[in-house]
N, C-alpha and C positions, 0 to 999 in steps of 0.2 A: 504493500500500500504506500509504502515511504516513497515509492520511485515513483508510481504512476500516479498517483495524485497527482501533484504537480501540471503533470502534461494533459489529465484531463480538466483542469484547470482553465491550461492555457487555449484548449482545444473548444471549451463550449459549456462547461457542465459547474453546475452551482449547489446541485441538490445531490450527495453522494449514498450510498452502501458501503457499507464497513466491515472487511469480510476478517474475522475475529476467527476463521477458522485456519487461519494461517498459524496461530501458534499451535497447532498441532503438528506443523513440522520440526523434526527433532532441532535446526539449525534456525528455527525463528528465536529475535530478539524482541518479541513484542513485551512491554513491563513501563513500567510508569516514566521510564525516560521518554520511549516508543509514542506512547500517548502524549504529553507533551508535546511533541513534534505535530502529532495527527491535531492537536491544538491550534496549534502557531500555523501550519495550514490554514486551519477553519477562518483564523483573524488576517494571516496576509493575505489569501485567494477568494477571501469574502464565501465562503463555503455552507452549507450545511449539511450537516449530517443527519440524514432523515434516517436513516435505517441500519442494522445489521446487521450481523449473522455470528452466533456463537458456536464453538467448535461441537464435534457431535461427535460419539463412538457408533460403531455398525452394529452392534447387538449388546446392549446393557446388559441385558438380562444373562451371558453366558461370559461376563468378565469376572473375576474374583476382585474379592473385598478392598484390592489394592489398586487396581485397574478403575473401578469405580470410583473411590478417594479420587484417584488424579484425574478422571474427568469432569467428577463433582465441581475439583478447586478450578480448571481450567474453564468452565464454563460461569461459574461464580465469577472469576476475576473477568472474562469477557461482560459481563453483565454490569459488573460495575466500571468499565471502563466505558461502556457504552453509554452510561448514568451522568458519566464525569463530562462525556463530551456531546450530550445532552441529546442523545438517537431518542425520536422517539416509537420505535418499536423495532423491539426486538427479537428475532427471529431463533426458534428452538425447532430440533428434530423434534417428534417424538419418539417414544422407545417400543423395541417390537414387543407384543402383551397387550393385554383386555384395557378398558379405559380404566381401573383400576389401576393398573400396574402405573398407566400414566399419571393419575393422578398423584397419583405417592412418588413419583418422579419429580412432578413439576411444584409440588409443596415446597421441595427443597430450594426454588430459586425465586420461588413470587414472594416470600417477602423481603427480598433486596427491592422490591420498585414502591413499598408503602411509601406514600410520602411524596412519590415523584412523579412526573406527568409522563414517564413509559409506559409502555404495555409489551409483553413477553408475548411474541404472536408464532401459535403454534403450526407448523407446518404439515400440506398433505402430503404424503409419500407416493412414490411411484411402486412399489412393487405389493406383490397379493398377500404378503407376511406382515404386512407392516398399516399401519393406518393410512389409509389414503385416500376414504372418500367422505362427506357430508355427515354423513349419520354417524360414522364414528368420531371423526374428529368435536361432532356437536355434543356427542355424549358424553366426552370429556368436557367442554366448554361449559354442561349444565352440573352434572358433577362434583367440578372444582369451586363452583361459584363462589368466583374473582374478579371482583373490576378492572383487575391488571392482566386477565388473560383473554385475549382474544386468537386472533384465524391468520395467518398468514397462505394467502393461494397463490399456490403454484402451476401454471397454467401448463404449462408442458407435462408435470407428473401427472396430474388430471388427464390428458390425454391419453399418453401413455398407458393409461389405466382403461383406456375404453371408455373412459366418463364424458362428458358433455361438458366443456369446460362452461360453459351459459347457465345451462342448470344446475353447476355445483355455485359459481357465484349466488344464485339467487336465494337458494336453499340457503348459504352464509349468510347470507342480509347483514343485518346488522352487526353481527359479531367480525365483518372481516374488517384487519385495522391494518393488513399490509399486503402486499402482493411480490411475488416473482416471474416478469414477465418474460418468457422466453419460446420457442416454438424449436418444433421437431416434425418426424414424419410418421409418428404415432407408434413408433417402436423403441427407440435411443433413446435419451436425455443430452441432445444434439448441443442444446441450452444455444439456441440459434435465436438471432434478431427476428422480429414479428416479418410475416411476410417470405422468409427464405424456407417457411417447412409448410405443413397445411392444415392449421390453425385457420377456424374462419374468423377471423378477426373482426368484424364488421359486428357477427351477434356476440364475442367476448364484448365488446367496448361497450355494446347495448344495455347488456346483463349489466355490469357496474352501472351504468345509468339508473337503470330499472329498479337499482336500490341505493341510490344518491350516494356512491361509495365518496367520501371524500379524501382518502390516504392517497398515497403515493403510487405512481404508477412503476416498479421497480426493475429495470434491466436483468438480468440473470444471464448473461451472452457472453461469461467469459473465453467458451472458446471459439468463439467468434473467429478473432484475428489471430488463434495460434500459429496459421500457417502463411499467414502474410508476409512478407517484407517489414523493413521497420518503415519504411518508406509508405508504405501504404494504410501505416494503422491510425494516423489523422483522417486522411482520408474515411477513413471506418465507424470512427468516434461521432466525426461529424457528421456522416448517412444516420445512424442511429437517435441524431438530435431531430433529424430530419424526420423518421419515423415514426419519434415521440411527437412530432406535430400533427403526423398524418392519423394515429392509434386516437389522440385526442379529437381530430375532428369528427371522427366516427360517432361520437357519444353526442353530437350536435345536430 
């Protein structure tokens, strides 16, 4: 994040994602100096940080007691750095298991946001093990009953899933407080810019209309430009600003 900020900066972009799942790489330095920085960002490049994402393990439920501890802390200190640098909603897996098991998972991080204007928005999954459609994710949502927990939708895993990405918006209503918006060819997790997979985008921007979604409309397209030139990935930055113009007139 320390290097491309910057450049998406200079490229077009005001309103960021803050992808907190970078400290699960063994060689990341993210830690309160790290944040600081992602600060002085926010105040020289006039920046906001509307969203992020906290690291996630692939299956909780078959880590031992030690494994768990250090994803507990890693996901805590992402939540509070996300607090510090005032995200307001925060993106969480959920864990494979009943809404139960979720709930008892996501106790442990909703009261780090008492007090603060975040919300911890829980994401739908793409595979048939794991939560990933409406009715589960809502189970949880009623469940936990939380002010600070709402729905983060991911338009692509929706897919993926066979689901109707229109009718899982709707079904959310009110509870969705964030999104990830990326497209595929209903196989992958391609996490491609709207438009290059087949995504009908026209009735997704509808469905948000349909329930006056007012959050963020969020990119998810990191691998986008992995096989670009460097030369060509301003070029990329600034289609995709182009995009977000085109996704928003849809809803008009």
């Amino acid at each position: 994040m320390k290097d491309i900020i910057p450049d998406l900066a200079s490229w077009g972009y005001r309103n960021i994602d803050l992808n907190f799942c970078e400290m699960m790489n063994p060689s990341s330095d993210i830690g309160n100096e790290y944040v600081r920085t992602l600060g002085k960002y926010s105040k020289d490049y006039k920046l906001n940080y509307v969203q992020s994402h906290v690291p996630y393990p692939r299956d909780y439920g078959s880590l031992s007691s030690r494994e768990r501890n250090y994803f507990d802390d890693l996901i805590k200190r992402a939540i509070e750095y996300s607090i510090s640098l005032s995200v307001g909603a925060v993106v969480i897996h959920p864990v494979k298991g009943n809404i139960e098991d979720n709930v008892s998972y996501l106790e442990k991080f909703l009261p780090l946001f008492e007090g603060t204007d975040s919300i911890l928005a829980l994401e739908n999954m793409e595979k048939a093990d794991e939560m990933s459609d409406s009715r589960q994710l809502l189970g949880v949502i009623d469940a936990a009953r939380s002010r600070y927990l709402g729905i983060c939708f991911d338009t692509g895993h929706a897919y993926m899933r066979g689901l109707d990405p229109a009718e899982e918006i709707r079904a959310y209503g009110r509870h969705l407080a964030a999104t990830h918006i990326a497209d595929n060819h209903g196989s992958e997790d391609e996490h491609l810019l709207p438009f290059f997979g087949t995504i009908d985008w026209s009735a997704v921007m509808q469905a948000f209309q349909s329930i006056e979604y007012k959050g963020w409309y969020t990119f998810e397209c990191m691998f986008f430009t992995r096989y670009l030139p460097e030369s060509l990935k301003e070029d990329a930055v600034r289609l995709s600003l182009h995009i977000g113009e085109i996704l928003s007139s849809l809803c008009k």
